[in-house]
N, C-alpha and C positions, 0 to 999 in steps of 0.2 A: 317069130318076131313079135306076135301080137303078147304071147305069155311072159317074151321076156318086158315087153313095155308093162305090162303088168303088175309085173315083177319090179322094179323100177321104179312102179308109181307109188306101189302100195309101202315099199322103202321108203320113199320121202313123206309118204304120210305116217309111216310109223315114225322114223322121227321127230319129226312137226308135234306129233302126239306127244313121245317122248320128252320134247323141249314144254311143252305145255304143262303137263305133270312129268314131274322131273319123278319120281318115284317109283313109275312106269316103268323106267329104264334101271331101274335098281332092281336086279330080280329078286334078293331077300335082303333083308337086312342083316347086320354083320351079329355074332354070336355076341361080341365085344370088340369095343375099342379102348386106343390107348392116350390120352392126354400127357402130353409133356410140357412140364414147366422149370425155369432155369431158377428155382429160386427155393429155400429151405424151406420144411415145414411148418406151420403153423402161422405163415404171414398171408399177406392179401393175394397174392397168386397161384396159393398154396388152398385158400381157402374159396377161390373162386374156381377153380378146376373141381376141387372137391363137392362143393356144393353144384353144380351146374353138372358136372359127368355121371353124377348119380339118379339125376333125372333125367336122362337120358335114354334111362331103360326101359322099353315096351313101347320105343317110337319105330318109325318106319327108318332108320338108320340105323338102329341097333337094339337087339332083342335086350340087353344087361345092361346094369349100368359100367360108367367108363371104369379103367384101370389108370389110377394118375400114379406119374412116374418124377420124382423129381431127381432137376441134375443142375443143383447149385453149382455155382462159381464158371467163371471170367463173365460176370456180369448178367447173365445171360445167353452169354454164345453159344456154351456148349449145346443148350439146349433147342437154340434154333438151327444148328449142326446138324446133330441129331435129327431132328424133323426133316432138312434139305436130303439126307442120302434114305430118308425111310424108303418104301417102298409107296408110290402114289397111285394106289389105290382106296384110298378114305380109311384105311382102320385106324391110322396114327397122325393126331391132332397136336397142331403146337397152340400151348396159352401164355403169352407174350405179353411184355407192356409195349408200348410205339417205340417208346429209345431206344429199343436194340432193334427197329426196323426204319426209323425214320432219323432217330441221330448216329447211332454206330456209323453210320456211311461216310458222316463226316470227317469221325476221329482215327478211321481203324482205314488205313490205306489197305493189308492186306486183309481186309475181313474174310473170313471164311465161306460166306455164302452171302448172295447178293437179295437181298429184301424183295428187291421188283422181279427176279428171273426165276425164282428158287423156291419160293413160296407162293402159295394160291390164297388171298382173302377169305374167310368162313363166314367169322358174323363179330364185329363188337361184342362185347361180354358186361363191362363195367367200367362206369366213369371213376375217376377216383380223386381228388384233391393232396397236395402235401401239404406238409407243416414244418413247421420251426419250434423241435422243444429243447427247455433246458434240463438239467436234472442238479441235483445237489450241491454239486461243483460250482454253481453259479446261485450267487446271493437271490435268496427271497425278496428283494425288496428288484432284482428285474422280472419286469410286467410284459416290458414292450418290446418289439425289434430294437430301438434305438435305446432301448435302454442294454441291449444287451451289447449293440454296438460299443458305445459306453465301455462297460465294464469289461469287452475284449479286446480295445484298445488298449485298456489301462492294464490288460494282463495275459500281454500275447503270450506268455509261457505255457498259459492253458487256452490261448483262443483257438479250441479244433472243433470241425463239426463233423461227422459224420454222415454216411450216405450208405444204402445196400449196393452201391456198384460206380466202381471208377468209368466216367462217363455216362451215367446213367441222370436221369431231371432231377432227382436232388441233388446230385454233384454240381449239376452246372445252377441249379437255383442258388446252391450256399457261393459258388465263386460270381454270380452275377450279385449277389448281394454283398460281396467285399469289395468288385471293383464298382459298383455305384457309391458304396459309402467310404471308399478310400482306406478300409481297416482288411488290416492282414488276417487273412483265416483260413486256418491249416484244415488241408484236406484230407480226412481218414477212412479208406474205402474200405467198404465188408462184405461177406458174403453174403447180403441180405438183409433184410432190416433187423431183425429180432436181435442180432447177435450185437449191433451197433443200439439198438435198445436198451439191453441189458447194461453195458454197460454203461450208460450215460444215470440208471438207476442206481449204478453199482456206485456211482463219482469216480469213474476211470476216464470217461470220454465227457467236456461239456455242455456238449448240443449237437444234435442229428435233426437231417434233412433225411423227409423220407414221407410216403404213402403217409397222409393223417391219420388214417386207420390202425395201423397199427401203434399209434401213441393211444388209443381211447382208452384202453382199459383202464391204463399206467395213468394218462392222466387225473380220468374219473376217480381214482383212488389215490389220487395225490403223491406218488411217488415220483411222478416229473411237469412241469409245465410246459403245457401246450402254448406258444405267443403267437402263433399268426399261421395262417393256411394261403394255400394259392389261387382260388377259385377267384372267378370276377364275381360272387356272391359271398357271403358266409356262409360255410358247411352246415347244411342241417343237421349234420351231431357234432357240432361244437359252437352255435350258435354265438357260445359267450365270448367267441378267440376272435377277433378283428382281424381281417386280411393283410394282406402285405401292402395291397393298392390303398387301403383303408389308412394304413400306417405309413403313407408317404414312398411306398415302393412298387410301384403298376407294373415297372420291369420284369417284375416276378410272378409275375398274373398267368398261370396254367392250369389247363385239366388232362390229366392222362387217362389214357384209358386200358384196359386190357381186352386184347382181342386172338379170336381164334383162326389159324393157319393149318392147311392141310399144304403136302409137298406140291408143289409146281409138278403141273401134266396131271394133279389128281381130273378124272372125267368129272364135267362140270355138274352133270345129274347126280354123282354124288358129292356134290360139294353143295349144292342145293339141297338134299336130301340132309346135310347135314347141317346145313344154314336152319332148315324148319323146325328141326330137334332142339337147335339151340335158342331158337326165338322162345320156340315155346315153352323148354324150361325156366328161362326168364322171366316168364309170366306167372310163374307159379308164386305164391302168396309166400311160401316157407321158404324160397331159394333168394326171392325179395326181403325178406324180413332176416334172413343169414346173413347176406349181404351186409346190410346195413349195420349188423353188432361187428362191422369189422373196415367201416365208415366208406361202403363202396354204393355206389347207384347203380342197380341192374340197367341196364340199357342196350338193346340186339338192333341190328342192322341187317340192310342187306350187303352181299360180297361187291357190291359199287360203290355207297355206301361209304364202306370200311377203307377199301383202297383208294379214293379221293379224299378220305381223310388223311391217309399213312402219307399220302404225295403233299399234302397242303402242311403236312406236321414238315416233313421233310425243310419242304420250300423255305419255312420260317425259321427251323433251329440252325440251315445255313450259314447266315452271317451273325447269330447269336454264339456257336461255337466260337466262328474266326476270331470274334469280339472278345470272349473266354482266352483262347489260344492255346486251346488243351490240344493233344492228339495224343495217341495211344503211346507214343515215343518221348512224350514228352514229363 
């Protein structure tokens, strides 16, 4: 009896330990892991898994760096799909924006996997702002939101915006900016932002909603205008573009972020083990300074943190959808 209370004690003190240094309980770290994100190459989800998985390597989570896996298209889904049936032992990371964990719930009656049951919190990754730009298709002399309003009243034949994903925050930003301003504006969903970039530089599409980031380049080099971002500040890399709230539209006033998800039931010592790795890449000078040529703010959390964020995003996009009247059927 005395060995096994012994026994018994010394359990609950290794645990205790265990919860205390969460690392403890990780007996090695993994050879590699794998980051999945729902969205094409070379955009903001694309370049923050890349930039963040790579620093990753020679932490007490994983000896390499990550393996990022992308699976563009239905918005997002597949790839938080994907992550829900992985196997939940920490190798296999999902990197998400919040819409497909905190608005999908509203529009997709049968979504695939439930955001709150399915998924486990990691760590925030990156704040990010959108934008309203136009390209070619639309006269140089519009400046302003309202000038653009303007000019696609006068020419709904070509009033379309663009977005990387039907139901995703610049979808519902471009429809909450048509029913405040009473002008019709056709909704054009893409795989992603780049491909809804391209062409609004091509003069195929007139304006896209989407991550501000991904207009800097295009803008900086004047092939499209940047007129307004979502932030309740001006974007510190586009200083010279006025907000929406600035320009008479507060309704439009967001920050999105991307954050990282390991499958629900992953053991919480490695979900901590892997919250540390990713703080800490964050804090790196080069993964900050990447960031930023792609208009994202590093920013890590912890997994409480992160999921009273995802519940508070949830709570508000609500009755902002109903308001919308989108659903996945519609």
């Amino acid at each position: 009896m005395t060995t096994r209370r012994h026994f018994v004690q010394s359990s609950v003190a290794l645990a205790a330990l265990g919860a205390m240094h969460p690392f403890a309980a990780l007996a090695q770290a993994f050879e590699s892991v794998k980051i999945i994100n729902g969205f094409p190459a070379g955009g903001t989800a694309d370049a923050t898994s890349r930039r963040v998985g790579e620093k990753l390597a020679g932490s007490s989570y994983t000896k390499n760096s990550a393996v990022v896996e992308n699976k563009p298209g239905a918005g997002g889904r597949i790839a938080c799909e994907t992550v829900k049936n992985a196997a939940p032992d920490g190798a296999t990371l999902l990197l998400t924006p919040y819409s497909c964990t905190s608005i999908y719930p509203h529009i997709y009656s049968k979504l695939n996997y439930d955001p709150f049951k399915d998924l486990a919190p990691v760590s925030i990754a990156a704040v990010m702002h959108h934008g309203l730009a136009v390209g070619p298709l639309v006269p140089a002399s519009v400046k302003t939101v309202k000038d653009y309003l303007a000019w696609a009243k006068a020419n709904p034949k070509d009033a379309s915006y663009g977005s990387p994903a039907a139901g995703s925050t610049p979808h519902f930003l471009g429809a909450l900016l048509g029913i405040s301003s009473g002008v019709d504006l056709k909704h054009v969903p893409y795989r992603g932002s780049i491909p809804g970039v391209t062409d609004v530089i091509g003069g195929q599409l007139a304006s896209m909603f989407t991550p501000s980031g991904d207009f800097l380049a295009n803008h900086r080099a004047g092939k499209l205008r940047l007129i307004a971002t979502s932030g309740a500040k001006r974007s510190p890399f586009s200083p010279e573009v006025a907000t929406f709230a600035e320009q008479g539209f507060p309704e439009l006033t967001t920050e999105e972020w991307f954050g990282f998800y390991a499958p629900a039931k992953t053991p919480a010592p490695v979900v901590a083990s892997a919250n540390a790795a990713i703080n800490a890449a964050l804090k790196e000078k080069t993964v900050i300074d990447s960031l930023t040529t792609f208009g994202l703010i590093a920013q890590g959390s912890t997994p409480a943190e992160m999921d009273k964020s995802q519940k508070d995003e949830y709570t508000r996009w609500g009755p902002l959808v109903k308001k919308i009247g989108f659903t996945a059927e519609s």
